[in-house]
C-alpha positions as CSV (number, residue, x, y, z in Angstrom):
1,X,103.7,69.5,86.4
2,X,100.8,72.5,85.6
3,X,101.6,75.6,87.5
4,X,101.3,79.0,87.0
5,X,105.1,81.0,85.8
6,X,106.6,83.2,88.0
7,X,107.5,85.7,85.2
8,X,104.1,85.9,83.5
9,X,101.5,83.8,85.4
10,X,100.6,82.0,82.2
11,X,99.6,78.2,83.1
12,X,102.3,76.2,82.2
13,X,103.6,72.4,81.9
14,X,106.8,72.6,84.0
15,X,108.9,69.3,83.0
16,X,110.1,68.1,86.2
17,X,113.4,65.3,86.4
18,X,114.7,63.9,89.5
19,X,116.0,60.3,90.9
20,X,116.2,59.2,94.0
21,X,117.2,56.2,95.9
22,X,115.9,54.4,98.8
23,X,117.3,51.5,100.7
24,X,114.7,49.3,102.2
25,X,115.9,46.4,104.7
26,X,113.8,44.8,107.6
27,X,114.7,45.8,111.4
28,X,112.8,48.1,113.9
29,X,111.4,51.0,111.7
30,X,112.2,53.1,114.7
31,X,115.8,53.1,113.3
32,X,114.4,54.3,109.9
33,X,116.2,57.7,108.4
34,X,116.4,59.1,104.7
35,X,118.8,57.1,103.6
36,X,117.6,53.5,104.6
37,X,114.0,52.7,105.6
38,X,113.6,49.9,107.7
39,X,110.0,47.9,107.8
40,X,109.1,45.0,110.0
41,X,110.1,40.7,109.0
42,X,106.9,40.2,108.8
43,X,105.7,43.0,106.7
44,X,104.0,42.1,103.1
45,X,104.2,45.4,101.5
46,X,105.8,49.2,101.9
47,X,103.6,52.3,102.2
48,X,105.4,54.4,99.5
49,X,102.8,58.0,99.0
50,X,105.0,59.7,101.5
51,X,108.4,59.3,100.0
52,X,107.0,59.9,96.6
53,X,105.4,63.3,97.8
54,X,108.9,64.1,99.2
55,X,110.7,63.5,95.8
56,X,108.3,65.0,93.7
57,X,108.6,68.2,95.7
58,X,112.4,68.0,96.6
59,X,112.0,68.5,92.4
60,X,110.0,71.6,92.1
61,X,112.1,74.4,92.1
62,X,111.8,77.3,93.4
63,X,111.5,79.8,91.0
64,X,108.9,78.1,88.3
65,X,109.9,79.3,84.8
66,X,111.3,77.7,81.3
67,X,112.4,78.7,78.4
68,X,109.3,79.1,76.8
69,X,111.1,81.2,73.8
70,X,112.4,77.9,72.6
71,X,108.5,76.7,72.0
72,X,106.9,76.9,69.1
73,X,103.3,78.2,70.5
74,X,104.4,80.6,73.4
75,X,102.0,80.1,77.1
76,X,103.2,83.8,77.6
77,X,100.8,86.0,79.2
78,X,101.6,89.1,76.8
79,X,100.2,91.8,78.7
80,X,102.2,91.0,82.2
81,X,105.2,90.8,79.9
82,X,104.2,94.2,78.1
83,X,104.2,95.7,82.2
84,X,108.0,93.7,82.6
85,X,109.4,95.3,79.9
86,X,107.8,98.8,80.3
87,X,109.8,99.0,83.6
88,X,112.7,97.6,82.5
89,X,112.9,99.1,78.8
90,X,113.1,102.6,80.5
91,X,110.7,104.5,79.6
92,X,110.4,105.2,83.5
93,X,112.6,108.9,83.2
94,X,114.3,110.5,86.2
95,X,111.4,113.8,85.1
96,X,108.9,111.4,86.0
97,X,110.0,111.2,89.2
98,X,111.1,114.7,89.8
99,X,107.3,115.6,89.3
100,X,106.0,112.7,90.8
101,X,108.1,114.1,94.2
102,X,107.9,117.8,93.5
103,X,104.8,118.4,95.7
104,X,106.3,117.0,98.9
105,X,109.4,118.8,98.8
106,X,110.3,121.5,101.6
């Protein structure tokens, strides 16, 4: 699946795996529920684009990242990650903040 990462916002191929099961049997599709579909005796065919939508995105996740590290030819976006790891390397100091807040204080 092409998206875009959560942690960079580099476009991405996001390898998706899921299985899934449906039961098909005739009766009243009225009784129909997620674990057993039910179509009509006399039906010839089964409309299937709804419960593949369903299962292909019961398979995204949430959070839409991978290891890209473990690629040889990183997707990264390098300057988002240069703005992550500013923040988090701490180069952010408690002085900063003093002065940042010195001019409101009583």
């Amino acid at each position: 699946m092409e998206t875009n990462c959560d942690r960079c916002l580099a476009d991405i191929k996001l390898p998706l795996e899921t299985e899934s099961t449906v039961h098909v049997k005739t009766g009243n599709p009225e009784e129909s529920d997620d674990e057993i579909l039910f179509i009509e005796e006399e039906a010839t065919s089964i409309h299937m684009a709804t419960l593949l939508y369903e299962c292909v995105h019961v398979a995204i996740p949430m959070i839409k990242v991978y290891d890209c590290y473990a690629e040889e030819v990183k997707p990264c976006n390098v300057d988002v990650l240069k703005h992550l790891n500013w923040e988090s390397s701490g180069e952010k100091t408690n002085d900063n903040l003093d002065n940042l807040f010195s001019s409101i204080k009583i």
